[in-house]
N, C-alpha and C positions, 0 to 999 in steps of 0.2 A: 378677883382671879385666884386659883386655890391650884397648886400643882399639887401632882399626883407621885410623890417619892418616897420609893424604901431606904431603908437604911437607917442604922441609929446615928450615923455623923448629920444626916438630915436634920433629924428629929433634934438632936443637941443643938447645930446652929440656928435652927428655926427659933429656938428659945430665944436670940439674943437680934433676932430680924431688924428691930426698930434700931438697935444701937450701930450694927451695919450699916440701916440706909442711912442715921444720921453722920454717921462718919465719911459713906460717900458724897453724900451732896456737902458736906464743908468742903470736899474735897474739887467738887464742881465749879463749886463757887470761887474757887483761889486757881484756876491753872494756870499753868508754867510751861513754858517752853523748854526742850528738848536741851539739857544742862546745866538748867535754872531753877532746875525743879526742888531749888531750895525749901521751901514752905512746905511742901508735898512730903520730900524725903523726913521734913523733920516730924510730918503728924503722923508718917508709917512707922520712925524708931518710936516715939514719943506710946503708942498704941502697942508695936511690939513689946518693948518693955514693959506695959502693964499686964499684955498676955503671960509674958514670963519664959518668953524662950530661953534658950540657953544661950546662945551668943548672937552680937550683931556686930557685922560688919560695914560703916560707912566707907564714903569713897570710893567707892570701885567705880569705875568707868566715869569719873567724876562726880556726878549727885548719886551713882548707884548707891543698895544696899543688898546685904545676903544675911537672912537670919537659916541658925542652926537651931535644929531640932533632935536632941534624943531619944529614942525611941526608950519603953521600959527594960529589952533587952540589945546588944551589940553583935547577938553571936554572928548575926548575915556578914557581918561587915559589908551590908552595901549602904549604897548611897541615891536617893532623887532626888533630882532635880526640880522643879514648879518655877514656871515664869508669871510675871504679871508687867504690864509696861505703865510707865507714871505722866509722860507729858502729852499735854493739849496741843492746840492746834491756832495759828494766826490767824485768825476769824473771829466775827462779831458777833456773837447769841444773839435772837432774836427771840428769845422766850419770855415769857411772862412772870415765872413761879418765883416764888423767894428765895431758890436755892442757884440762880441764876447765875450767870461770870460777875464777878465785881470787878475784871478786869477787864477797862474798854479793848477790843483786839484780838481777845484773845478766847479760848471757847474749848470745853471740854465735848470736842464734836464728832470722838470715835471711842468713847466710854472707855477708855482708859483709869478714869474713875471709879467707875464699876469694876472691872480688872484686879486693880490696885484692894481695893475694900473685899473681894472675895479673897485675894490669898490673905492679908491681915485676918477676917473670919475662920479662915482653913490653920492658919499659925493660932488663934485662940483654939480652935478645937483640937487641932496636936498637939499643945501646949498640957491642954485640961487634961488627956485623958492615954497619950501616948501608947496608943495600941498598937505599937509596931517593932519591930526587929530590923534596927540600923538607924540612920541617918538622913532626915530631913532636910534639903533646903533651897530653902527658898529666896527668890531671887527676884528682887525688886526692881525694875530695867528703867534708867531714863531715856530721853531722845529714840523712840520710836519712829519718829514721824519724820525722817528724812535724813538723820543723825547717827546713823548706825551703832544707837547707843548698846547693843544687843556685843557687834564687835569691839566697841572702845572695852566693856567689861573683859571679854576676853583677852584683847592686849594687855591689861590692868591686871593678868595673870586670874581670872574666873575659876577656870576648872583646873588649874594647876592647886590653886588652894584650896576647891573642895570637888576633888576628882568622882563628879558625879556617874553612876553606869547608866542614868538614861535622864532627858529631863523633856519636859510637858509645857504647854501652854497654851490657851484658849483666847478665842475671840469671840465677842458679844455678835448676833446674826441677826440683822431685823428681819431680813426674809423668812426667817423660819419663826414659827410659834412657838412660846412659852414651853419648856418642860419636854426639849427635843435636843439632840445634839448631832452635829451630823462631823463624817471626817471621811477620807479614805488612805489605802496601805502608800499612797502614792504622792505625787503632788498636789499640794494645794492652795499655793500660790504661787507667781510665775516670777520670773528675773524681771526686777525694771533697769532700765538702761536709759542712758542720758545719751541723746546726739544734738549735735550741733556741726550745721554746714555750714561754713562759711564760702561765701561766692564771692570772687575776686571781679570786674569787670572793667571797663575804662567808660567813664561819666561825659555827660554832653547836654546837650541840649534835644528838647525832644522835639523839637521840628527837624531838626535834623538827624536821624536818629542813626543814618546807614554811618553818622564818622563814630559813635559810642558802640562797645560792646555790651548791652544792655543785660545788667546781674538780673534784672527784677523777670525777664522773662526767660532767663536762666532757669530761674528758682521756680516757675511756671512749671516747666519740663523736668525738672527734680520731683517735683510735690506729686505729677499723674506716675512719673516713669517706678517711682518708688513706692507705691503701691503692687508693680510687678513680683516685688522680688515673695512675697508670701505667696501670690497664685501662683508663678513660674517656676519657684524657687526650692521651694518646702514643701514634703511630702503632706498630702491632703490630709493626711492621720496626725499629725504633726500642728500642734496650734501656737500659732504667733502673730504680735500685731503690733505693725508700724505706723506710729501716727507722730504728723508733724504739728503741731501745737501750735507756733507762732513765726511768722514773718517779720523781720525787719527789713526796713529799705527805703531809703528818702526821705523825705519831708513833705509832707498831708498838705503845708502852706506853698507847695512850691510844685505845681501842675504841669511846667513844663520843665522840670529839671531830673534827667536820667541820672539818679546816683550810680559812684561808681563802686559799690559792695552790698550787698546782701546778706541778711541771713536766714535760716532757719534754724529752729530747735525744738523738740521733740523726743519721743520716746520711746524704745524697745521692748516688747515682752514676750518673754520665753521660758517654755518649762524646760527645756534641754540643752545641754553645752552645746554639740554640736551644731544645732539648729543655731543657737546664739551666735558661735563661729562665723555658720556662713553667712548670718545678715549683717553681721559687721562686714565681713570682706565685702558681700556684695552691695553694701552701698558706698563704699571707698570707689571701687571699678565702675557702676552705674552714674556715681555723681562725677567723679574724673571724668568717666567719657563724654558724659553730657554738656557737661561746662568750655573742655577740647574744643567739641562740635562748632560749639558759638564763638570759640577767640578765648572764652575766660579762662576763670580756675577756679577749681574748688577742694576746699580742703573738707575734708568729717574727721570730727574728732567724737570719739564713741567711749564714754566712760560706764566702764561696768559698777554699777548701783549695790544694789541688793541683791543678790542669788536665790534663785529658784528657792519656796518653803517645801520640800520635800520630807513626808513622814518616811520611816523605816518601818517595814511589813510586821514585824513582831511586835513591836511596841503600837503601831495603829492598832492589830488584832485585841491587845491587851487595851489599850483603851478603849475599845467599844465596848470590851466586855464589862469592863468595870461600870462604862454608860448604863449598861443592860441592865446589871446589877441594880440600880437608882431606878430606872427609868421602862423597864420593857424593853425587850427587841422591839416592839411595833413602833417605837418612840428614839429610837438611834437609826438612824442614817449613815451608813459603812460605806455607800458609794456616791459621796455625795459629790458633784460638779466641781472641781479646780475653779477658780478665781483667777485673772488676768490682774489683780491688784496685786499688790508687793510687798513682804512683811519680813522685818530684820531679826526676828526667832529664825529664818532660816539662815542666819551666821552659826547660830548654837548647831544646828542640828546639822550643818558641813562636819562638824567636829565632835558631836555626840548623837547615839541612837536617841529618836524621842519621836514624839506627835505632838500635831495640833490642831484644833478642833474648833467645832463653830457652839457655839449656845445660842439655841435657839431664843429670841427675848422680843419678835417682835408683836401686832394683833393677834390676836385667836384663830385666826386664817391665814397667818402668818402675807397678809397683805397689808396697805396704808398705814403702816410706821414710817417715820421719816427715818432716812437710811443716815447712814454712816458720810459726815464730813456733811450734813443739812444744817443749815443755821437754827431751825427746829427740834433738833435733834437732841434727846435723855435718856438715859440710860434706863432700863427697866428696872424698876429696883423689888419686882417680885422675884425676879431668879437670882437674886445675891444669895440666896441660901445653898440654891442648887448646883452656884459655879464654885463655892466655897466646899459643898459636900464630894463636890467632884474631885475637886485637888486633896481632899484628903484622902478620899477613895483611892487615889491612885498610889499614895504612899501606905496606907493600911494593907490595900491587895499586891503592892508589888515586896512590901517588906511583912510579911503578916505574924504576927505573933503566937508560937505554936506552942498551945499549953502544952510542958514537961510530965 
């Protein structure tokens, strides 16, 4: 496969490709869970410092890191931002290659490894050649995957100590083809929300079933009735989805014994506060009533997750362009489809202007790649150059260095 990229930050990291992919498959081969990512953080300083940035920061958000970059001049006094996120995922590789997990459990199965080795790439090429005016940095995220390691950084004081004006981050896309990127001015992934209903009932015997208030067909009339509230509820222009995930309730050994509690849990998605709002209220009021009806109770408890990934309009504008730049207009994607999955770059981006984008990395008809969280699933290690060229693209043309 041979992509088609302009640019001289291409062409410079294209030189150093093999040493990239080697550095990401060590990297595949060792993953870490979201805080642990002891090993990881120490081969991304261990690598920064041979690039030769100017400062590294450990410990931020616990295994975080942030390297600084100076550009040849300061006069902009600004500053970007660039994310990449570090830890894998609890699952079992099922691949074959040598560059496989060596840890039983555990699996680099949403290229976060790829991720991670394209900003190290993007930090050697600013490193080498610093064509820009102001302040690089770059920011190494752990606990992606369920950890909100994106906001622990920020508690840990993030952008207080390097008060970035905008900051960036991508995601590897199987769906799309090599050598494409897509994003829009708007959302592009949704709020995930945690619920959990607990149904209170009184337990019996199930030949006798009229002395029990029976939870489990409670939870019967929960699971159809809660599906209303997105058709009934929320405007049809308006996208959201409720789904309940798992049931608990009795014992599998025990055929004639009505427990007397319930649960379920499941999860919320949503691109909009208010939309979010009213499907918390309305399933507090829909499982209340419902539970009422029957004699029980039911409690929801609804924990907000991760918030909506929402780009800001002038910085998606300026990332596509910069896309264009590498890539062709016919090869960027400006409106490309929101995603109902959930991603914690949008803590950063509540609290700073930025985007973030997809890289395209899967077949040539951008079909049959194993997607994202497959036990099959590797990172493409033809577009490390291109998500590397990208992230410096965006510090070159947002800081550009204006010969005097």
């Amino acid at each position: 496969m041979s992509l088609s990229v302009g640019g001289r930050a291409f062409a410079h990291i294209a030189a150093f490709h093999p040493e990239i992919t080697a550095f990401r498959r060590d990297l595949h081969a060792h993953p870490e869970l979201g805080f642990e990512e002891v090993y990881t953080a120490g081969r991304v300083k261990q690598a920064l410092q041979v690039c030769g940035v100017d400062e590294i920061h450990t410990g931020i958000g616990k295994t975080g890191l942030v390297a600084v970059i100076h550009g040849q001049r300061h006069t902009s006094g600004r500053m970007i931002g660039l994310r990449a996120d570090m830890d894998a995922l609890p699952m079992t590789e099922h691949n074959a290659f040598a560059w496989k997990s060596a840890t039983p459990g555990l699996m680099h199965g949403c290229g976060h490894d790829g991720h991670t080795a394209m900003l190290v790439a993007a930090a050697r090429y600013l490193s080498e050649t610093r064509r820009f005016d102001g302040t690089a940095v770059l920011i190494f995220q752990p606990g992606e995957e369920g950890y909100a390691g994106a906001q622990a950084m920020i508690d840990d004081g993030l952008f207080e100590r390097f008060p970035v004006q905008a900051v960036y981050g991508m995601h590897n896309w199987p769906a799309m083809r090599p050598g494409t990127i897509g994003l829009n001015p708007g959302p592009m992934m949704a709020a995930a929300d945690r619920i959990q209903i607990d149904i209170t009932g009184r337990g019996g015997h199930g030949a006798h079933a009229y002395l029990t208030v029976d939870p489990v067909l409670v939870a019967g009339h929960i699971i159809t009735a809660v599906q209303s509230i997105v058709s009934r509820n929320v405007k049809p222009v308006d996208s959201a989805v409720i789904s309940l995930c798992a049931l608990q309730a009795g014992d599998v050994q025990a055929m004639s014994v009505i427990p007397g509690s319930a649960q379920l849990v499941g999860t919320v998605r949503t691109f909009k506060a208010e939309v979010q709002a009213l499907i918390e209220r309305r399933l507090s009021e829909l499982c209340s009533g419902i539970a009422q009806g029957f004699g029980a109770i039911a409690k929801v408890t609804y924990t907000r997750s991760y918030p909506a990934t929402i780009n800001t309009a002038a910085e998606a504008q300026f990332a596509g362009d910069v896309a264009e730049s590498l890539l062709g207009a016919a090869n960027v994607v400006r409106d490309l489809e929101p995603s109902m999955g959930a991603e914690d770059f949008s803590f950063m981006l509540r609290v700073k202007p930025g985007a973030y984008m997809r890289l395209g990395q899967g077949a040539d008809n951008g079909l049959g790649s194993c997607y994202l969280h497959n036990s099959r699933y590797d990172f493409n290690d033809e577009v490390l150059p291109l998500g590397a060229a990208l992230h410096a693209s965006l510090v070159e043309q947002s800081m550009p260095l204006v010969t005097l």
